[in-house]
N, C-alpha and C positions, 0 to 999 in steps of 0.2 A: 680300501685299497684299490687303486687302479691295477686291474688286473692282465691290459692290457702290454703294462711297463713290466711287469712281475713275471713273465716267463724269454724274455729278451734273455740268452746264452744259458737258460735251462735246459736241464738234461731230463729230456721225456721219455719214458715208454709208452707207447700205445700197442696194448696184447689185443690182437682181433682188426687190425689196423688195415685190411686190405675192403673190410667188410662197409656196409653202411655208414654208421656212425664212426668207427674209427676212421676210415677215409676223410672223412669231413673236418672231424677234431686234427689229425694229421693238417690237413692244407691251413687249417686255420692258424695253429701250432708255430707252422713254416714262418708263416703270413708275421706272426707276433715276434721270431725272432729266436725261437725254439732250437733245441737240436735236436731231432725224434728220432729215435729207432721202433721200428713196425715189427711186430711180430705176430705171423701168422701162420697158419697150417695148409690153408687152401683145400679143403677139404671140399671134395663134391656138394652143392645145395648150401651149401653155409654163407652162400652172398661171397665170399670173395673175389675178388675183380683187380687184375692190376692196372686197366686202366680207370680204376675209381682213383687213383692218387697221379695222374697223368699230369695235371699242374703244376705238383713238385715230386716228377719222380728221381731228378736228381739232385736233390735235395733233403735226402730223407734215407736214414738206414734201414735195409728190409733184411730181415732176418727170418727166414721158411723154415719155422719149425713150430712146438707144439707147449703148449703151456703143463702140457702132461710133463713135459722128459725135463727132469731133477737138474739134469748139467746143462742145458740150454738156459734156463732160468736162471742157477746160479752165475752162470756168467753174464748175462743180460738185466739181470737187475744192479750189478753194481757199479757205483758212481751215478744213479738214476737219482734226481731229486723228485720228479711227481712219477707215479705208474696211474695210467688212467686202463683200468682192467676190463675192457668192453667184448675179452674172447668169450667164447660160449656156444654149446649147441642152441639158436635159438628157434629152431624148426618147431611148433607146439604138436604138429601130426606127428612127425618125427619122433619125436619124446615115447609118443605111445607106443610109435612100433619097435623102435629100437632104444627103449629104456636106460639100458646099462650105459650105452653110449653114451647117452645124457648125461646121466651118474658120473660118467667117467671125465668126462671134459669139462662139468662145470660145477662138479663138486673137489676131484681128483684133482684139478688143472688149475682151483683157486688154492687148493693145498698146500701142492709145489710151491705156486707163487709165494706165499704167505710166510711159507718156513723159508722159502731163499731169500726173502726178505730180513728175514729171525736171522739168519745164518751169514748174509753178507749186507745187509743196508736196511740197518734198524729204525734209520730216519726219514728215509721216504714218505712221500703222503702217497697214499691208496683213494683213486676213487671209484668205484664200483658202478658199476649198470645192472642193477636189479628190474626186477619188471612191477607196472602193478597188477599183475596176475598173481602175486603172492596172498592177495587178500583172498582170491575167489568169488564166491559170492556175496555181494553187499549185503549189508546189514541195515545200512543207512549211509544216505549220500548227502551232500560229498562225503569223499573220503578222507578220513585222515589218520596219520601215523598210529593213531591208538586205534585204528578198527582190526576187529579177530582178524587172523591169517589163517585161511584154509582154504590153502591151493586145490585147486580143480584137475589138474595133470602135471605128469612127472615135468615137464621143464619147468613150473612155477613150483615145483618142490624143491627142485635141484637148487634153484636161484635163489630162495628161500635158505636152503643149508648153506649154501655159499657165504652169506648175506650174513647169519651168524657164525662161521669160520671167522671171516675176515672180524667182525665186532669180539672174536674172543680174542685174539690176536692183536686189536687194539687195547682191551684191558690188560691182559697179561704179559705181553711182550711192549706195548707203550709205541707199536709202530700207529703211525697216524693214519687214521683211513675215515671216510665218507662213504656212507650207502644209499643210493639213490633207489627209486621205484618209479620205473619209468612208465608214464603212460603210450599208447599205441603211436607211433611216430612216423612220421611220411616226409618224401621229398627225393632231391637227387641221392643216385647212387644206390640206390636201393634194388636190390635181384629185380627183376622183369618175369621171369621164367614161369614163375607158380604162384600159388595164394596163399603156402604156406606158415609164410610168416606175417600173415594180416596182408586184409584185402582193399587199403584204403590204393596202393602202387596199382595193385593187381586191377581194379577198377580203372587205373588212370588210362593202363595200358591197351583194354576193353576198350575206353573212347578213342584212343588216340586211333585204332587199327576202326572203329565205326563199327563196334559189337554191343550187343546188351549187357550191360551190366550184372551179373547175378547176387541177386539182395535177398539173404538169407529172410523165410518167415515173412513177417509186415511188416519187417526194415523198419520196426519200432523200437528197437535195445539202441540203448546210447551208450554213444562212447565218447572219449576226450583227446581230440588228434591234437599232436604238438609235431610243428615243423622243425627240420631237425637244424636248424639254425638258431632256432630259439635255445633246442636241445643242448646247442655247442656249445653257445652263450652260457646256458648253464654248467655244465660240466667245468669252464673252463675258471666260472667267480668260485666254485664253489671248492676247488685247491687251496688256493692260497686263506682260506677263511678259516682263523684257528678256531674259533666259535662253532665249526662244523663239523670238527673232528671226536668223532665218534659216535653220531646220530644217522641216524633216518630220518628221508627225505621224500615227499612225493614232489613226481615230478610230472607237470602235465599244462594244461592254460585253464582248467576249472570252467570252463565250458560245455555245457552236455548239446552233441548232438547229434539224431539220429543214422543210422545206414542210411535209411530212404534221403533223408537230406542231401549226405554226401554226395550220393549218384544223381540227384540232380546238379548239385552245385558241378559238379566234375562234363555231365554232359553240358551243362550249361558253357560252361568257361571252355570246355573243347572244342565248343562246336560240333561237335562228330557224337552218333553214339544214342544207343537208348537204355534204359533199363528194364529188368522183370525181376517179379517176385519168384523164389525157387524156395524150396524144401531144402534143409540141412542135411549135408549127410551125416553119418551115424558118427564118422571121425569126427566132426565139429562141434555136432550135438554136447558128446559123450565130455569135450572140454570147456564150452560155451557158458562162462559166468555169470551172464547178464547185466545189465545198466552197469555203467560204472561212469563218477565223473569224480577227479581229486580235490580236496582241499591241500592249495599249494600255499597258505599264509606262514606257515613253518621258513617252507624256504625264503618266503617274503621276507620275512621279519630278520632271519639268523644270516642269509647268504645276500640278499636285498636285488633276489633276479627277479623279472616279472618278464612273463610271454609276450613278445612283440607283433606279432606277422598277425594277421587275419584267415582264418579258413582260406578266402578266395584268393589272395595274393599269394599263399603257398601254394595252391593248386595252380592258379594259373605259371609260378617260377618252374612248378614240377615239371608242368606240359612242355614247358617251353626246354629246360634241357633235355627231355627224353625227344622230343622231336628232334633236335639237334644231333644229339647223340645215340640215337635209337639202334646203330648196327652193334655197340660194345653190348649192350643188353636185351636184345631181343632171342639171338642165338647161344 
């Protein structure tokens, strides 16, 4: 299926839509011919930005509320044909210190969704933003869809219950939904502020200002950066694909590579900027899973997406909009 033609005068929601990934999916959405409604909380630290959707902000329904509250949802899931469901606390420090929270928004808040769905639009397709911090710690790499799940901290637990909510709700009520596991993702749009939510931004931001890098340990644990273009790309074949309805999914480029690499490729490509090795602290430690790279042949085979962008052409597109646009995100 040309997926491209396949959302022209669709009725979209995107939950979490002012955030990263939702902003992106949003423009692309527009781009394709979409009708989107954004719903979001705007919550302190959650990456929200309303100028992350400033290309089509009139163009696009915004709706400021919370995937928690029952009657928000039911009115804003109906007449929806896709919900791409990308709300979430996705702070991993966060998670720790204020738990429930966590619990609340991204177990609570796929709930709502899920029954307003049961309750007024049984036909919608669901597609879900999981993380791959649901596995925790490797067993063996790559990963894939059959390795154990044992999350390291409450956000990858939360995402996790989420993750099976939404797949019970696909067996027993027969609404169509997709779960993805996404690996650590970088690019425009992305908070500037902290290194909260992954330090691949946080580092870009370090070069750009002509700071050292802080590269946890011997910047030897790998990991698997996908640009979130690639990401969009994917999110956006893997709707319309009935073959996909009601699996898991890893999502990533199957590339393992080091911290210490990144901080060079990043000072390399910025020109500005140096890096040093630092000690973890005890927050990072305490959730820190080690190595991880996906086995993405799953989605090869069933959704037929493959990663396109290279490491250094994502780093260098990143420099170049946060240079550009540096006062929406630095304050």
């Amino acid at each position: 299926m040309d997926y491209k033609r396949f959302y022209k005068d669709r009725n979209v929601l995107v939950t979490g839509g002012l955030g990263f990934i939702g902003s992106n999916l949003s423009i692309e959405l527009v781009r394709l011919g979409a009708n989107v409604t954004i719903v979001d909380n705007m919550l302190p630290r959650q990456g929200g930005n309303l100028f992350n959707i400033e290309p089509v902000k009139d163009k696009v329904r915004i709706n400021f509320s919370d995937v928690r509250n029952q009657l928000s949802m039911n009115h804003l899931v109906r007449g929806q044909d896709i919900i791409f469901h990308l709300a979430g606390q996705v702070n991993h420090v966060d998670s720790m210190r204020n738990p429930v929270q966590d619990l609340e928004i991204n177990c609570q808040g796929t709930l709502v969704l899920m029954q307003a769905l049961r309750n007024n639009n049984i036909d919608a397709t669901v597609v879900y933003s999981g993380t791959r911090g649901e596995y925790g710690s490797t067993v063996n790499l790559p990963v894939n869809e059959d390795h154990p799940t044992n999350p390291k901290g409450i956000y990858a637990v939360t995402n996790l219950a989420a993750e099976k909510m939404i797949l019970v709700y696909n067996q027993v009520y027969k609404i169509p939904a997709i779960c993805l596991r996404i690996t650590n993702t970088y690019g425009p749009r992305h908070q500037m502020m902290h290194d909260e939510y992954g330090v691949f931004n946080w580092f870009i931001k370090k070069a750009i200002d002509d700071e050292a890098l802080p590269v946890f340990g011997d910047g030897m644990i790998i990991r698997d950066f996908l640009y979130i273009d690639d990401l969009i790309e994917c999110l956006l074949m893997s709707a319309p694909t009935k073959k996909a309805v009601g699996e898991v999914f890893n999502v990533g480029t199957g590339i393992p590579v080091t911290f210490k690499e990144i901080a060079e490729k990043i000072v390399k490509i910025a020109g500005k900027g140096t890096y040093k090795f630092t000690d973890f602290t005890k927050e990072r430690a305490e959730v820190e899973p080690g190595d991880y790279y996906a086995d993405i042949s799953k989605l090869g085979r069933i959704v037929g997406w493959e990663p396109k962008i290279s490491l250094e052409e994502g780093i260098r597109r990143t420099i170049e909009f946060y240079r550009r646009y540096r006062k929406h995100y630095w304050s």
